[in-house]
VOMARTI-253835 format. One record per residue: residue number from 1; residue in one letter; x, y, z of N, C-alpha, C in turn. Coordinates in steps of 0.02 Angstrom, whole numbers, plus 50000, padded with zeros to 5 digits. Each point is the difference from the previous one (the first is absolute). Example, Ala and Ser with C-alpha at 12.3 -4.5 7.8 and 13.67 -1.06 7.14 Angstrom:
! residues 2
[1, a, [50660, 49716, 50390], [49955, 50059, 50000], [50045, 50060, 50000]]
[2, s, [49982, 50053, 49964], [50042, 50059, 50003], [49961, 50055, 50037]]
***
This chain:
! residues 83
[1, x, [51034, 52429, 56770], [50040, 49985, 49941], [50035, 50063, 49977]]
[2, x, [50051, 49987, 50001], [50049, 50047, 49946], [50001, 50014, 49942]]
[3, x, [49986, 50094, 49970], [50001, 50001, 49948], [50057, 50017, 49980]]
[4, x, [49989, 50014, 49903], [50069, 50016, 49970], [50045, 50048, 50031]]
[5, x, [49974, 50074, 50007], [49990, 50051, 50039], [50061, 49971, 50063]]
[6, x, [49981, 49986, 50054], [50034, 49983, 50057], [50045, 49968, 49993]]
[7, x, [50018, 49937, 49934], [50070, 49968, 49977], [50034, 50041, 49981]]
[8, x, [49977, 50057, 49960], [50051, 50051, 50006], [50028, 50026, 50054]]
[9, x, [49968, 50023, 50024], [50034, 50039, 50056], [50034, 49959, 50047]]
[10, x, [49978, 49949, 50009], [50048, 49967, 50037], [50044, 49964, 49987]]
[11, x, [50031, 49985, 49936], [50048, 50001, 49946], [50056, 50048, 50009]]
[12, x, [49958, 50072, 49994], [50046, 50071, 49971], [50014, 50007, 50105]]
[13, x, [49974, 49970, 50037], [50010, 50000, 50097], [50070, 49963, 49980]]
[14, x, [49997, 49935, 49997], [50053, 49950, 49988], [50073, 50031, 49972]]
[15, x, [49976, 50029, 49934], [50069, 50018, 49959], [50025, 50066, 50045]]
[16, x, [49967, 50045, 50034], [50037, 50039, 50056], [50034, 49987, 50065]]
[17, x, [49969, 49919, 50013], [50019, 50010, 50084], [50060, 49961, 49955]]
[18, x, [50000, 49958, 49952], [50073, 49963, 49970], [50038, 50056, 49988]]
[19, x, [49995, 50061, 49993], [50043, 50054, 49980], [50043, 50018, 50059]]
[20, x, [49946, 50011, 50058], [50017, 50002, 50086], [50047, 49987, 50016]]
[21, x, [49986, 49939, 50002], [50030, 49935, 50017], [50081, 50016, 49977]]
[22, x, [49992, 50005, 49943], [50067, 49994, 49966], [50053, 50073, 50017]]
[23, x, [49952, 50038, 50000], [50049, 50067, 50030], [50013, 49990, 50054]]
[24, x, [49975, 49994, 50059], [49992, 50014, 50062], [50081, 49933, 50021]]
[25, x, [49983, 49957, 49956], [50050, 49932, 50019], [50071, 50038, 50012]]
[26, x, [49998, 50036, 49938], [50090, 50021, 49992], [50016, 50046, 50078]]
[27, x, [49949, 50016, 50023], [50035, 50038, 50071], [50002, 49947, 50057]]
[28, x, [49971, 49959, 50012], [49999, 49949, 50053], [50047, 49945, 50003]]
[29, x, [50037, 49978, 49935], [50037, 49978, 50011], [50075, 50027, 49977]]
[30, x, [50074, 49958, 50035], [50061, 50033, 50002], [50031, 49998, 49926]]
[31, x, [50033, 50042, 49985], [50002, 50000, 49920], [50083, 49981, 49998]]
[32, x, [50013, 49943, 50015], [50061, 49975, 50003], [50014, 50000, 49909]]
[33, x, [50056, 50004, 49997], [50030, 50019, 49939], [50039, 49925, 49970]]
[34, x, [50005, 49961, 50043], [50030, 49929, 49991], [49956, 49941, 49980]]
[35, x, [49943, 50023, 50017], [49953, 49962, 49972], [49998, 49974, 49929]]
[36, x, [49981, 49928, 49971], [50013, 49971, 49963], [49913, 50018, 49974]]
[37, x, [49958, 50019, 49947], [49966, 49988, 49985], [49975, 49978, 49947]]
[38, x, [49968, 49953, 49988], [49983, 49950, 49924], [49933, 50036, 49968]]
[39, x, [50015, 50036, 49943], [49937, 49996, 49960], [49990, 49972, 49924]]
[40, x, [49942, 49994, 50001], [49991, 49968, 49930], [49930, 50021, 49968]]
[41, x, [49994, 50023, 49948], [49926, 50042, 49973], [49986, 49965, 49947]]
[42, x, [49948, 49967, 49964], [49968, 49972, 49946], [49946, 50021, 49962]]
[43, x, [50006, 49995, 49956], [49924, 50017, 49950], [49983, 49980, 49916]]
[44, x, [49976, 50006, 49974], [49983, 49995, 49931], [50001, 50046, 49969]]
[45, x, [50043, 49973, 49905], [50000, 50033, 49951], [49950, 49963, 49960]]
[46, x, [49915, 49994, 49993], [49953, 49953, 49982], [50010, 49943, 50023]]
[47, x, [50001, 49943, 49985], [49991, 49942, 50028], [50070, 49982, 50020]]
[48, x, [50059, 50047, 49990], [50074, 49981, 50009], [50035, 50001, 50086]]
[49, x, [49993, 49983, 50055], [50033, 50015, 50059], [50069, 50030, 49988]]
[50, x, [49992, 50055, 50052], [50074, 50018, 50025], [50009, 50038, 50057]]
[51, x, [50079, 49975, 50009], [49997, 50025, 50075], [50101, 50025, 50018]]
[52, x, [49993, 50041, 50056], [50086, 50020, 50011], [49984, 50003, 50074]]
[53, x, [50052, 49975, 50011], [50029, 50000, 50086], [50076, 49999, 50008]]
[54, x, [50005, 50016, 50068], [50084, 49972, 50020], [49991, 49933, 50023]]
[55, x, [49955, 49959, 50017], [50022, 49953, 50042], [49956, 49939, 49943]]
[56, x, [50068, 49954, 49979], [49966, 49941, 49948], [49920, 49961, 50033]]
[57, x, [50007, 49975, 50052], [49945, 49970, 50031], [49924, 50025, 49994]]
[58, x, [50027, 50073, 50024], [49924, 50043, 50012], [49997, 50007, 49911]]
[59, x, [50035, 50019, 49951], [49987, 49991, 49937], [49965, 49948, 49961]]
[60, x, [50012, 49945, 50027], [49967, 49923, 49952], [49936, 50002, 50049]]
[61, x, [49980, 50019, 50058], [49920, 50002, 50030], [50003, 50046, 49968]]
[62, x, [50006, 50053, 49979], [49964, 50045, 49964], [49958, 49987, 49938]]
[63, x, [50072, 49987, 49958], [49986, 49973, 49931], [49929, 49944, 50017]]
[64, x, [50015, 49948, 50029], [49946, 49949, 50015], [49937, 50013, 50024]]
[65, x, [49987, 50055, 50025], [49933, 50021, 50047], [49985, 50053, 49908]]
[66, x, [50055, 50015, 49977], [49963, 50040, 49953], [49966, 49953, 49931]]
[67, x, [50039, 49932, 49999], [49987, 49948, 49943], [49944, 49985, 50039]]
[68, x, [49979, 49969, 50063], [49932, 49980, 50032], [49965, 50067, 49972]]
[69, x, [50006, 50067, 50015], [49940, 50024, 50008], [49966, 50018, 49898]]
[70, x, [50059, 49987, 49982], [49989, 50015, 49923], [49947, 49951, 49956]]
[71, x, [50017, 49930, 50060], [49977, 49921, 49965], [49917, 50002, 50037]]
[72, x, [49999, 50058, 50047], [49937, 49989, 50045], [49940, 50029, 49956]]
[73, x, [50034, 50073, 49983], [49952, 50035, 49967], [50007, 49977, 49909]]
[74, x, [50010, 49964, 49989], [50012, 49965, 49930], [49950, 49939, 50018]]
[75, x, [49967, 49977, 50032], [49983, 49939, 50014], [49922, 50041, 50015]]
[76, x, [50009, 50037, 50058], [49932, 50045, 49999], [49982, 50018, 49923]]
[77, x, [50027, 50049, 49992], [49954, 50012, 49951], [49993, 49952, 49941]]
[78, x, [50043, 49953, 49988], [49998, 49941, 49942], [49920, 49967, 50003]]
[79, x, [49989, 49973, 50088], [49937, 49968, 50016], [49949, 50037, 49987]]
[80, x, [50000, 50069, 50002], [49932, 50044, 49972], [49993, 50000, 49937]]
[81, x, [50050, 50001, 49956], [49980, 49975, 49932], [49999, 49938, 49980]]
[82, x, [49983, 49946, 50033], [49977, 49932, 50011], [49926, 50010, 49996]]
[83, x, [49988, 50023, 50060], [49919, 49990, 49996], [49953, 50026, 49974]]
***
């Protein structure tokens, strides 16, 4: 069994090789300049969603994955002060 101890560390393993990962990418692939790329970033001001992108589509999944995840943890913790 796994303790607390070792979720760390292999947590703080995770958030480095994702660091890796992400540097190492920009040399392997061709850095064409014509490339069209869509981003879109979301988050909360308290219970308020928000989000900016260039591309409308990837914006409304944003917004929506951010209203799901707002309604998820509003529901979690609602049911603990239920019982």
């Amino acid at each position: 069994m796994l303790k607390i101890e070792q979720f760390t560390k292999l947590g703080i393993l995770f958030i480095i090789i994702g660091f890796a990962i992400l540097f190492f990418s920009q040399f392997m692939f061709s850095k064409d300049t014509t490339s069209k790329t869509k981003v879109a970033i979301g988050g909360f001001i308290g219970p308020i969603p928000f989000g900016f992108g260039n591309d409308k589509n990837l914006l409304v999944l944003v917004i929506l994955l951010s209203i799901a995840l707002i309604l998820y943890l509003f529901f979690i913790n609602f049911g603990k002060a239920i019982r």
